[in-house]
matplotlib code that plots the C-alpha trace (Angstrom):
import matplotlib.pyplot as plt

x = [20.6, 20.2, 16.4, 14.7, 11.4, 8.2, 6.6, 10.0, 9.5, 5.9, 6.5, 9.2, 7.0, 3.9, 5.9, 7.2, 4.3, 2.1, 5.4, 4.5, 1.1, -0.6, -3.3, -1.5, -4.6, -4.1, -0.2, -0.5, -2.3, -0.2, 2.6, 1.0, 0.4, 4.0, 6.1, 3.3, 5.3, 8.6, 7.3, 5.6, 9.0, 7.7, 10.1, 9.6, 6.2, 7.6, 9.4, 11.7, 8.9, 8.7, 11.0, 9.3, 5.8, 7.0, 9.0, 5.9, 3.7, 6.5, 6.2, 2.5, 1.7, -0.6, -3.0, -2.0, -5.0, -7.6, -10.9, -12.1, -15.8, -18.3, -19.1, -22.0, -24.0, -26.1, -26.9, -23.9, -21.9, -19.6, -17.6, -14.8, -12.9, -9.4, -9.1, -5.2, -4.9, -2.4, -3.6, -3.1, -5.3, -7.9, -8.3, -8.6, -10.9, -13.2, -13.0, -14.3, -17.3, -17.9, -18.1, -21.4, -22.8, -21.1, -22.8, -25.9, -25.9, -23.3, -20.7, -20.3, -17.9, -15.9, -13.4, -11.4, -10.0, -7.4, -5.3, -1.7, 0.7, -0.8, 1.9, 0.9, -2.8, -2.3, -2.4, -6.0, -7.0, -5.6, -7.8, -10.7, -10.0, -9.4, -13.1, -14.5, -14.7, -12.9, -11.5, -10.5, -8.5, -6.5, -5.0, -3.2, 0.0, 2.4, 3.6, 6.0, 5.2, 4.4, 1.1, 2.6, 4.5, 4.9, 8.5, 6.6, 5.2, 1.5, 0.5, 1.6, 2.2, -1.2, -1.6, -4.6, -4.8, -7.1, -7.1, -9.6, -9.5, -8.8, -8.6, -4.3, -3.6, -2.8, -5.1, -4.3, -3.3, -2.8, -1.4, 0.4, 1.8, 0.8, 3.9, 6.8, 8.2, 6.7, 8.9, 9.7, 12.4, 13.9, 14.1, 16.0, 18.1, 19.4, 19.6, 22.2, 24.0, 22.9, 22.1, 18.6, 17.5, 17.5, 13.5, 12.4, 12.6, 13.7, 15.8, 14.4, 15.2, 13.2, 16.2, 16.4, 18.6, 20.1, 21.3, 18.4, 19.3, 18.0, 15.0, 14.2, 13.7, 12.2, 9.5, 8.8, 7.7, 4.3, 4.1, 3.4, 3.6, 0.1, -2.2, -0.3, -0.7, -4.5, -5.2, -3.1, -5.6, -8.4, -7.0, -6.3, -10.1, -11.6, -8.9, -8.8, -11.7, -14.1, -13.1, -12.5, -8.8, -5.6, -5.2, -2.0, 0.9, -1.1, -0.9, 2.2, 4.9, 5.7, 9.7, 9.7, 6.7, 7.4, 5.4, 2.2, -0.5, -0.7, -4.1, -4.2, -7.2, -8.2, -11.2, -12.4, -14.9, -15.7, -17.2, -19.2, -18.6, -21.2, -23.5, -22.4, -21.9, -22.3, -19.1, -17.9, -18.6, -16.6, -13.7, -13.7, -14.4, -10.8, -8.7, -9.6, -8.6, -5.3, -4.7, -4.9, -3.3, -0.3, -0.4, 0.3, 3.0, 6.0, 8.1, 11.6, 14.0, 10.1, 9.9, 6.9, 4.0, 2.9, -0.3, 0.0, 0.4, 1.9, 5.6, 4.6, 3.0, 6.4, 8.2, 5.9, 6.3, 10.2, 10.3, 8.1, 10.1, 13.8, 13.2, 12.4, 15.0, 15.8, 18.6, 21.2, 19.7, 16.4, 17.9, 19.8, 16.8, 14.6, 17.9, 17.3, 13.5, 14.3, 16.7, 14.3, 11.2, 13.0, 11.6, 13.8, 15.0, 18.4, 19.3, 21.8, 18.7, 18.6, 16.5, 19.6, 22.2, 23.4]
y = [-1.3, -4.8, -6.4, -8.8, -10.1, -9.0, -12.4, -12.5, -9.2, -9.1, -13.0, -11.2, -7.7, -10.6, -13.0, -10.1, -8.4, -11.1, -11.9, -8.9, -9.8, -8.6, -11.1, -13.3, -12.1, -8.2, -8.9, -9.9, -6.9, -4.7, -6.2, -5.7, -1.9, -1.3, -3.5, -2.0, 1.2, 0.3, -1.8, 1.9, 3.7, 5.0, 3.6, 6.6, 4.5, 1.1, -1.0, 1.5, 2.3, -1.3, -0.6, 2.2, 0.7, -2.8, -0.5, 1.4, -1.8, -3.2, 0.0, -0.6, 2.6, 0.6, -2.1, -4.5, -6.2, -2.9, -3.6, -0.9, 0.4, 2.7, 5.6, 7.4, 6.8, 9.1, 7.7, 7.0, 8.5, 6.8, 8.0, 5.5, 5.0, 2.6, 1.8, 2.7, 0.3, -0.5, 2.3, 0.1, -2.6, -0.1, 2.3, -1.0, -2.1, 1.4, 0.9, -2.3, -1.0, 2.2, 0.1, -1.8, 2.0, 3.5, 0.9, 1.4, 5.2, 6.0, 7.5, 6.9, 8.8, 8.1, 10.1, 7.7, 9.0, 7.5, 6.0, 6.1, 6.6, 4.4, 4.3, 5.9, 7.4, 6.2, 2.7, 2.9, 5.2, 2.4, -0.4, 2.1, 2.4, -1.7, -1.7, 0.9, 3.4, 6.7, 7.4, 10.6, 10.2, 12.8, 12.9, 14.7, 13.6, 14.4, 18.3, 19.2, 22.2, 25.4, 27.8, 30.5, 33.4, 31.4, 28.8, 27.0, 23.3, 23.3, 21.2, 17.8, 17.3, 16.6, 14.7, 14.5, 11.8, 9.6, 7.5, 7.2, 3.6, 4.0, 1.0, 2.0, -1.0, 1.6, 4.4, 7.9, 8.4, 11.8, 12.0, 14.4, 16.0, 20.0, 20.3, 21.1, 17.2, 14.5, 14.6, 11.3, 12.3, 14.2, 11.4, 8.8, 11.7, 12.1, 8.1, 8.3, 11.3, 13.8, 17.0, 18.3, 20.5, 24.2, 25.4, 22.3, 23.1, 25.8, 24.7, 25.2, 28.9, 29.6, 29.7, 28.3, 24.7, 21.6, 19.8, 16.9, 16.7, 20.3, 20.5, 17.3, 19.7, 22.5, 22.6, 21.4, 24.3, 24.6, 23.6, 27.1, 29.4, 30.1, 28.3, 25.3, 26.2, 26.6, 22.9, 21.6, 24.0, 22.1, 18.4, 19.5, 20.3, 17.6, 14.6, 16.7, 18.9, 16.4, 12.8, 14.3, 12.9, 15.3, 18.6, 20.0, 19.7, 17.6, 14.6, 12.7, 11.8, 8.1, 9.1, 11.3, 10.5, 7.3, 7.9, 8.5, 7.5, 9.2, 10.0, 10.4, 11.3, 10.2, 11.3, 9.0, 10.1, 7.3, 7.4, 4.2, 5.4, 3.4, 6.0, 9.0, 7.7, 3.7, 2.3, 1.9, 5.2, 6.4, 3.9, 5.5, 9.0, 8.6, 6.7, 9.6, 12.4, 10.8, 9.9, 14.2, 15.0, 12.8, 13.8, 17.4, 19.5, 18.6, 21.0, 21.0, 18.1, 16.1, 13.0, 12.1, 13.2, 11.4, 11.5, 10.8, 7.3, 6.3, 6.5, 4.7, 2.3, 1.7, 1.6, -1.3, -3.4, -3.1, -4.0, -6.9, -8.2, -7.7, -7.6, -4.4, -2.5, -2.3, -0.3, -1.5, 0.2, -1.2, -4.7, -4.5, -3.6, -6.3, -8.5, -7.5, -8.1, -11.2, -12.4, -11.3, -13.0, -15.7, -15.4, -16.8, -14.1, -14.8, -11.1, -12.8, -14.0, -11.5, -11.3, -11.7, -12.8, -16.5]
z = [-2.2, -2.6, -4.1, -2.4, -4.0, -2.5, -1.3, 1.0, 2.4, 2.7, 4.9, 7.0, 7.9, 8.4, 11.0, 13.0, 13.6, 14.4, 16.6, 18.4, 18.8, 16.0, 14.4, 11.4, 9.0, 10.3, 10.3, 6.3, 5.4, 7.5, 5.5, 2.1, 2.7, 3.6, 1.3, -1.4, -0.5, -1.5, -4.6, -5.7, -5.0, -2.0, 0.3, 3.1, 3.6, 3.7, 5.3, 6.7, 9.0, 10.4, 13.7, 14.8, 14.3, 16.2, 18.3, 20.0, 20.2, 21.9, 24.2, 24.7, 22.2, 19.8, 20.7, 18.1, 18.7, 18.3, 17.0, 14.7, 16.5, 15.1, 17.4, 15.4, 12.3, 10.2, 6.9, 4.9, 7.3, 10.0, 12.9, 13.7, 16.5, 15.6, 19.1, 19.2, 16.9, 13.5, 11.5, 8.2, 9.2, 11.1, 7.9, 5.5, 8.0, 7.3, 3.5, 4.1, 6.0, 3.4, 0.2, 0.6, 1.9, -1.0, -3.9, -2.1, -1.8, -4.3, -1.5, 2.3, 4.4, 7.5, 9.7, 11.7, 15.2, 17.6, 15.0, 14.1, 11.0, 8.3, 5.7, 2.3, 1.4, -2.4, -1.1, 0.0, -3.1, -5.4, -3.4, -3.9, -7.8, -7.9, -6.8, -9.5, -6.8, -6.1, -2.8, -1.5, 1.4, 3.7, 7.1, 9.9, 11.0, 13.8, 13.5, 11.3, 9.5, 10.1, 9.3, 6.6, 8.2, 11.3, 12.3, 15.1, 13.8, 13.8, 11.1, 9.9, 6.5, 6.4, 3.0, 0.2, -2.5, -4.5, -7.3, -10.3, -12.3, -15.7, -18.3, -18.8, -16.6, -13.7, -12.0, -12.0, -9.1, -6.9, -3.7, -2.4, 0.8, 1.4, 2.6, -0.3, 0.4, 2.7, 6.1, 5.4, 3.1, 5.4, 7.6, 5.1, 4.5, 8.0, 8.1, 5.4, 6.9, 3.4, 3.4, 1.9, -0.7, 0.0, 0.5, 2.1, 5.5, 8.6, 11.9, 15.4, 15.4, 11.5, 9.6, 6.2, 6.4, 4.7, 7.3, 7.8, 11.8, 12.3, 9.9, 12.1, 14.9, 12.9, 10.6, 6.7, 4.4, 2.7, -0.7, -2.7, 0.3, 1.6, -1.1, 0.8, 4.3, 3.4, 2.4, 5.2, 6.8, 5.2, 5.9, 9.9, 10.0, 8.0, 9.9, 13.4, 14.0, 12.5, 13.6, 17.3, 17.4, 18.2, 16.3, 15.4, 17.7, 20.0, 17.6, 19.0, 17.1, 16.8, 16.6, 19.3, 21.7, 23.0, 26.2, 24.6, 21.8, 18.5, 18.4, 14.3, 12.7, 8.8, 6.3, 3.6, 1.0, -1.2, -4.3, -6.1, -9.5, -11.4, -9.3, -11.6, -14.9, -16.7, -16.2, -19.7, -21.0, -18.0, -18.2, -22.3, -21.1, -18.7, -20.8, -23.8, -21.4, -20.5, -24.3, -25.0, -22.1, -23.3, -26.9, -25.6, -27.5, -25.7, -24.1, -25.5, -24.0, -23.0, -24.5, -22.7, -20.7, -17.9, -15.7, -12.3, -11.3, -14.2, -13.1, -9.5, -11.9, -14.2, -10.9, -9.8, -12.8, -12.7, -8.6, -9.5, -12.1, -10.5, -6.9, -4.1, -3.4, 0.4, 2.1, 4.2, 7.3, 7.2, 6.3, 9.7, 11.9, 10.2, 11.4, 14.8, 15.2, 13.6, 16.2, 19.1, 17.5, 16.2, 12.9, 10.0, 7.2, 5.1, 4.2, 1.6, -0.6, -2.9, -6.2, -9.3, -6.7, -6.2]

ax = plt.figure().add_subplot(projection="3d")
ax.plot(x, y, z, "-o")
ax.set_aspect("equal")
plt.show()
């Protein structure tokens, strides 16, 4: 894959959207959460999702102009509605509305209904820990995965993360799909014609498979058998139940459901820190416990330990410093949009290239 450098990526993803209607300050932040993604190593969350996303506003799926409204408050509590809007700029929008509660109260909670696919979780976990604060973020997803025993997709794979600032120069960072891989693998797999690993997923009859086409139209596996089907449990009812949105296989898929909305549903629990503990005998209480975790005898062949977030955080600095890499595919659809919404983007400018 060639690298591009983020400010070019982020100024491609921010014209085309706005191209397709989406306002230019929404349009930069939608860009920031995605190419975030692939500057992380997460590139299932990134960019490669830009043609569907521009593909279903295009279809009139998502109002790219949404405004985010509050249905119900009761305290620090707050039940959103995104409006069928960007889910990236609707659930930034809800962090901005639970921080002031959360400093005031020391946590404020939100579930977020009528929303899409936002990308990654750890994106708004990290803006939480950038802020002193610790986020704990989940939500359903379109269905993918079935409840143990069963071959029928129920759940999505219904994700839990957040992140807790440290003073390592990165947050440890958790996020994590209940499934045994995020589906999103799956998916760049079958873009490149590979097969998958054996245990990830069943076919459309619940047989065991590696071929990424049919686990596409079967299910994912649970992570850890039933101990996984029972938090994707947990996430269904706290996104779903909770924020009143779609519940299992009624959340639409933004692949395949291109007739209707998603109807997403998100939980945020955020947590003002300074609330719990003083700040610097918390930043020293964090940075000690990742010091002894690291300092761990070493199994054989280990030449380090690493906390979570750490390796994201390496992957960061090096896509920084030599450029983000982007596949081949993705490059040619951004080439498309581009040519439709006359937006300019030389795909030849790459980061170490003439």
């Amino acid at each position: 894959m060639n690298r591009y450098s983020k400010e070019t990526l982020v100024s491609v993803v921010t014209q085309l959207a706005a191209g397709m209607g989406v306002p230019v300050a929404d349009a930069a932040l939608f860009a920031e959460v995605l190419v975030d993604a692939d500057v992380s190593g997460v590139s299932t969350h990134g960019v490669s999702r830009l043609n569907i996303y521009l593909k279903r506003i295009d279809l009139g799926l998502i109002d790219p102009r949404a405004k985010l409204n509050i249905d119900r408050q009761a305290g620090s509590v707050l039940v959103l509605d995104a409006g069928n809007g960007l889910g990236q700029i609707q659930a930034r929008k809800a962090l901005d509305l639970l921080m002031p509660m959360a400093r005031q109260n020391g946590v404020a909670t939100a579930t977020i209904r009528n929303s899409q696919h936002f990308g990654a979780l750890s994106w708004y976990a990290n803006f939480a820990a950038s802020q002193g604060m610790v986020l704990l973020a989940m939500t359903n997803c379109e269905p993918a995965m079935s409840p143990e025993g069963g071959y029928e997709a129920f759940f999505g794979t219904n994700p839990i993360a957040a992140s807790f600032p440290t003073g390592k120069g990165f947050p440890v960072k958790i996020d994590l799909a209940t499934s045994g891989v995020a589906r999103g693998n799956i998916i760049a797999a079958q873009k490149k014609g590979q097969p998958i690993p054996p245990g990830w997923a069943l076919d459309a009859q619940g047989n065991p498979t590696t071929d990424a086409s049919q686990a596409l139209l079967g299910t994912v596996l649970t992570m850890a058998g039933h101990k996984g089907y029972a938090l994707a449990m947990m996430v269904e009812l706290f996104s779903g139940v909770l924020s009143g949105s779609a519940i299992g296989p009624d959340v639409g898929s933004m692949y395949k459901n291109l007739d209707r909305k998603q109807d997403v549903g998100h939980f945020f629990c955020l947590f003002d820190v300074k609330a719990f503990l003083d700040y610097d005998e918390y930043l020293k209480r964090i940075d000690e416990t990742i010091d002894r975790i690291k300092s761990s005898k070493k199994r054989p062949g280990v030449e380090e330990i690493l906390v979570p977030g750490e390796r994201s955080a390496r992957k960061a600095a090096i896509n920084n410093a030599e450029g983000v890499p982007v596949s081949p595919e993705t490059i040619a659809e951004i080439e498309q949009w581009c040519s439709r919404l006359h937006v300019a983007f030389n795909c030849h400018e790459v980061v170490g290239q003439p």
